[in-house]
N, C-alpha and C positions, 0 to 999 in steps of 0.2 A: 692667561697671564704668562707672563715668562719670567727667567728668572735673572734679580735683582741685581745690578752692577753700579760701582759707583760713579760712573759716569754717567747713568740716566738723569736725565732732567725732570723726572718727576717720579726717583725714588721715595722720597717721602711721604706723599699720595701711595704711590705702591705698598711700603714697610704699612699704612694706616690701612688699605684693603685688605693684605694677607693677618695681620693683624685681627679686624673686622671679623674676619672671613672665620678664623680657626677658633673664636667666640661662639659665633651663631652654629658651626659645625658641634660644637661643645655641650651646646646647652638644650634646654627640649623649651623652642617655641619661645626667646626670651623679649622682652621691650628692649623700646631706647635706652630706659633708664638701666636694666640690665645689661645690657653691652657696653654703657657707661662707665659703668662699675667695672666691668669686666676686664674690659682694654686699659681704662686711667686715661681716655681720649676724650675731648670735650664733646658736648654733647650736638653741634653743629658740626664738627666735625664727622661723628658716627653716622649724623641723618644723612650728611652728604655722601661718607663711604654705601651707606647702605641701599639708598635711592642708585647709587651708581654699580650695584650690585645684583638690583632689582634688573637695571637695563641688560646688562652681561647672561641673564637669564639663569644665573648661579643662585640665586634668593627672591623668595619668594614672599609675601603678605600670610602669615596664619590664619586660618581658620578660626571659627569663635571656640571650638568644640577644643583645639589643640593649645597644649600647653598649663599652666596653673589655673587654678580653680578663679574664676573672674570675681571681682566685686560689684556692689552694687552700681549705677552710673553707669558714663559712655567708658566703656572698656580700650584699654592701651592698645595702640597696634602692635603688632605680635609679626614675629618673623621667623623662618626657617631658611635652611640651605637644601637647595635641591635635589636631593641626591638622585634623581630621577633626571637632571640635567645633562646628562649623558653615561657612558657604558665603560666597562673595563672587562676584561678577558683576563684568563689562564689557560694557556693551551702545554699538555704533555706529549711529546712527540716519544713513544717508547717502544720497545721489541716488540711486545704483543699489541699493544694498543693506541689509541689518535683519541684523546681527551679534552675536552672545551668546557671551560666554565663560566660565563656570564652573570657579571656581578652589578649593582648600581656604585654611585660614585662611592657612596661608602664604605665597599668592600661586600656587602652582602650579595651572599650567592642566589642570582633569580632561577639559574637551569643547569643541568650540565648534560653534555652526552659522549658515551665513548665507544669506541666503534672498534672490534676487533680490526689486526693487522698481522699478515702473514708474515714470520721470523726474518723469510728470505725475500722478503718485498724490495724491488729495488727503490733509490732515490726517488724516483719518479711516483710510484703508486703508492707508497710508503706518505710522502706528501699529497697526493689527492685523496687517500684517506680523510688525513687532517683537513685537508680543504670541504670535505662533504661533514665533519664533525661541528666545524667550525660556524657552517653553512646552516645544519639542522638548527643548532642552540639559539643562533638568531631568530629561524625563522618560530621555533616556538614559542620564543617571548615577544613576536610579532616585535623586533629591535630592527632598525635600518643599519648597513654596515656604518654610515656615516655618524652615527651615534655612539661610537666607538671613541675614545679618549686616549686609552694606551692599551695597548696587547702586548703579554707578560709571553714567552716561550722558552719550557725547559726540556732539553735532550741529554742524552747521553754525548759524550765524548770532551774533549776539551775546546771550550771555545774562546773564540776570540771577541773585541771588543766590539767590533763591526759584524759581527754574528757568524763569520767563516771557521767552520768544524777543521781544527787545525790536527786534530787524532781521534777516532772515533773505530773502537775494536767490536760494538756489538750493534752494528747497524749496517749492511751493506751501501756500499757508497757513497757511504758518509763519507771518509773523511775526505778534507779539504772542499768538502761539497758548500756553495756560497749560502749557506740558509738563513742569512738575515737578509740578503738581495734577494732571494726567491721569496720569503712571506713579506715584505715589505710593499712587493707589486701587489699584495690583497688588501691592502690596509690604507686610508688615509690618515692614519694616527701616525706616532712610534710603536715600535716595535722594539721588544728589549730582548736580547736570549740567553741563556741560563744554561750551567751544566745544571743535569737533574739533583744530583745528590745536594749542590750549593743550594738546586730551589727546596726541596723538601726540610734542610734544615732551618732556612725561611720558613718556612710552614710552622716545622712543628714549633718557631722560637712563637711565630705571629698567633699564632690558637691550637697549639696540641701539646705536646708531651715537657715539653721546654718552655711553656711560657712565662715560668717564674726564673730562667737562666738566662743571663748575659754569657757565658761563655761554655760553649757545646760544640757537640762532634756529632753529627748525626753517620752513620753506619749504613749504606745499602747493602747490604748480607746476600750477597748472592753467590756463585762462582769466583767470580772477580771482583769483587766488593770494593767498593769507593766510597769517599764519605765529601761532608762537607762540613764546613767549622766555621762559626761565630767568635768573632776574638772584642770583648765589650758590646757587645752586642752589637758588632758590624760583622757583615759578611768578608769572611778571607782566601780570596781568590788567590793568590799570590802573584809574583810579578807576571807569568803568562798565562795565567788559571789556570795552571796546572794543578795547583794544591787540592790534597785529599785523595790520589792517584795512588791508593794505597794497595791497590789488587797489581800493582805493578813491581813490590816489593821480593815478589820470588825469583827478582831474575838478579839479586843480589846473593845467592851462594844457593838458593835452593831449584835443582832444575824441573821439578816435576812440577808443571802445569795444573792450577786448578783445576782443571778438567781430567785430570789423571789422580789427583790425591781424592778425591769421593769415588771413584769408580771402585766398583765391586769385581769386576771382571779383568785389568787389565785394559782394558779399549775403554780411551778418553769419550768424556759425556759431550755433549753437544753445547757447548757454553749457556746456550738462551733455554734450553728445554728445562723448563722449571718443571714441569711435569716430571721426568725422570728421576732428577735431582729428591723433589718430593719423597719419590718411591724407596731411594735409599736411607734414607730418615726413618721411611715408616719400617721397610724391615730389620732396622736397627732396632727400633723399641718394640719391635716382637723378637727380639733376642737374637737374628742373623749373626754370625760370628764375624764375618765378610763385611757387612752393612755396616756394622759397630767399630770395626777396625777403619773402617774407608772416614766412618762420623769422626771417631775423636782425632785423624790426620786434618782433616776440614776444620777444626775446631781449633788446633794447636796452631794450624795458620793463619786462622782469623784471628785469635786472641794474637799474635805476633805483628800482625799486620796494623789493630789496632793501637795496641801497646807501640807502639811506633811512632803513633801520631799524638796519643796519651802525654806520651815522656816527652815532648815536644811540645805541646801546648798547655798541658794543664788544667783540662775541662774542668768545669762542674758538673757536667753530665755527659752520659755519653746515652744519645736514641737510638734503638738499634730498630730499623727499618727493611725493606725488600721480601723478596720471598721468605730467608730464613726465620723472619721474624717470630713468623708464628708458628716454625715449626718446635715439637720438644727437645730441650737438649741444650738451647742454644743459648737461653739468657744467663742462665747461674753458673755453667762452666766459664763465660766468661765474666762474672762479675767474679769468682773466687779466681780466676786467673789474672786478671788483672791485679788484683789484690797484692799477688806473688811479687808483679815483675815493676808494680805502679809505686813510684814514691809516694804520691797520695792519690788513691781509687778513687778516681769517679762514682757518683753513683751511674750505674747501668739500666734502663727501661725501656720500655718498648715503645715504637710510635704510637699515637694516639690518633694518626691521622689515617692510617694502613695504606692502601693503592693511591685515596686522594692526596699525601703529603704533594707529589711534585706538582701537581696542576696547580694544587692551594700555594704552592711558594710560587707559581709561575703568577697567579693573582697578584702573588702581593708586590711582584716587582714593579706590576701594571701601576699597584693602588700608591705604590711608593714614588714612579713620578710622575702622577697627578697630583699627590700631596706637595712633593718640590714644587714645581709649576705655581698651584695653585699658592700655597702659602710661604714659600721659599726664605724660609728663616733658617734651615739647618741642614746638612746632609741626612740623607735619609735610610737606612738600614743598607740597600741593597746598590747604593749610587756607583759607582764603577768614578775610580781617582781619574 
């Protein structure tokens, strides 16, 4: 189905299918009579939506076994939505890793696989990574590519609407590199693409750490930290998605490099080596004098960086995600820092989703428009104006 204009000549039919449709999606195995009830559509109206529902191969006839406990007599006919009627994707394209998630129409995840990726991988092998990620996850849920509905893809950098990487500092040859024209040639669906940090706050708002918040900040905690923000619980790109480009903040009065304010030595860290980064963390909480001086500079610019975007929007929470997440040190300096510098604190927590957050918000951009498509009554969390 596509989506609904007032000049179709059989909107009305349509408004009654998508209607139909997000009923039977709703309910576990209902009758005529219950979709009656359901929609307030007459009751020749629903058998015809439904029968014609049946042909589209979106709904299916229930089982005796599925659904309410039957009564005695010839038992109602019973119906469901297929969620087996085709496939949706989450793919993460990231410094270290090429992540695929294959989900049915519903959202549920059936496989996923993630495939190391070398730091300094260029555009080319960095994408046939993904291409062999993408490749395995099908082939283990024995899925045809063409069973594919919509493919959700999050990266790093800033992107554009038509998926061209318009700045991208922690990917070799990223930027300006065309990446919604290169995965678009693998795909008979859509294809949608995402900065990471905008997908993982999708994530965590859709099932982890934010599901009770309509308006969050998620936090990628790393060297150059970037976040992404929910404002009512729509996704806030801003006018060139640039928004949440907050590891960009130090080149307004402060000149020492990320990569220079955690060094222990003098000689900046290597931006992506989480491994290193790591390491100054831990000789910090074994008492390094060096370590602990390099942490709480990392610390006074992350809380500043976030505080930025705080005093700006207003959260009701703020997730803090990426490498730093898990490491010690890093949640309560900033919740009592923010405290300081925040009109009213957020609460501060950690993801609930850890490495999965970005592939899961790359899902959900997928499951968001086939929900449009499919039921096309409302804009959907992740819809691009």
């Amino acid at each position: 189905m596509g989506r609904l204009t007032g000049g179709d000549p059989s909107l009305l039919r349509r408004i009654n299918s998508a209607v139909v449709l997000h009923a039977l999606r709703a309910a576990d195995a209902p009758t005529l009579t219950d979709l009656v009830q359901a929609t307030g559509l007459s009751r020749p109206t629903v058998e015809g939506v439904v029968e014609g529902l049946i042909d589209t191969g979106l709904v299916a006839e229930a089982s005796a076994e599925e659904g309410a406990a039957r009564r005695q007599g010839r038992p109602a006919r019973r119906f469901r939505f297929r969620v087996e009627a085709g496939h949706l994707m989450g793919v993460e394209i990231g410094p270290h890793r090429a992540s695929a998630l294959l989900s049915d129409l519903s959202g549920r995840v059936l496989d996923s696989v993630s495939l190391d990726v070398r730091v300094a991988a260029s555009a080319n092998e960095r994408l046939e990574r993904v291409g062999h990620a993408v490749a395995d996850v099908l082939s283990r849920c024995s899925v045809a590519r063409e069973s594919l509905r919509a493919v959700g893809v999050a990266s790093p950098g800033i992107v554009e609407a038509d998926g061209t990487v318009r700045l991208c500092t922690a990917l070799p040859e990223w930027t300006g590199l065309p990446l919604g024209e290169r995965l678009r040639s693998w795909f008979t669906c859509p294809v949608l693409l995402e900065n990471d940090a905008n997908a993982a706050a999708v994530a965590e708002h859709w099932s982890g750490a934010a599901a009770d918040s309509d308006d969050i900040v998620f936090v990628r905690a790393g060297l150059s930290p970037g976040a992404g923000s929910l404002i009512g619980g729509r996704l806030h790109r801003g006018f060139g998605g640039a928004a949440g480009e907050i590891g960009a903040l130090h080149l307004l009065g402060r000149e020492a490099t990320p990569e220079v304010v955690l060094s222990t030595t003098g000689e900046p860290l290597h931006p992506l080596d989480d491994a290193q980064v790591a390491r100054v963390f831990a000789m910090a909480s074994e008492g390094d004098a060096g370590a602990r001086a390099a942490q709480d500079r990392y610390m006074r610019r992350l809380v500043h960086d976030v505080a930025a975007l705080v005093l700006a929007l207003d959260p009701q929470l703020v997730v803090v995600g990426g490498w730093a997440a898990g490491l010690d040190g890093v949640l309560e300096p900033l919740r009592s820092e923010l405290a300081r510098y925040c009109l009213r604190p957020p609460r501060v927590v950690q993801s609930a989703l850890g490495e999965a957050a970005v592939a899961t918000g790359a899902l959900r951009l997928a499951l968001d428009h086939v929900e449009e498509q499919l039921f096309a009554v409302e804009s959907t969390v992740t819809a691009r104006r």
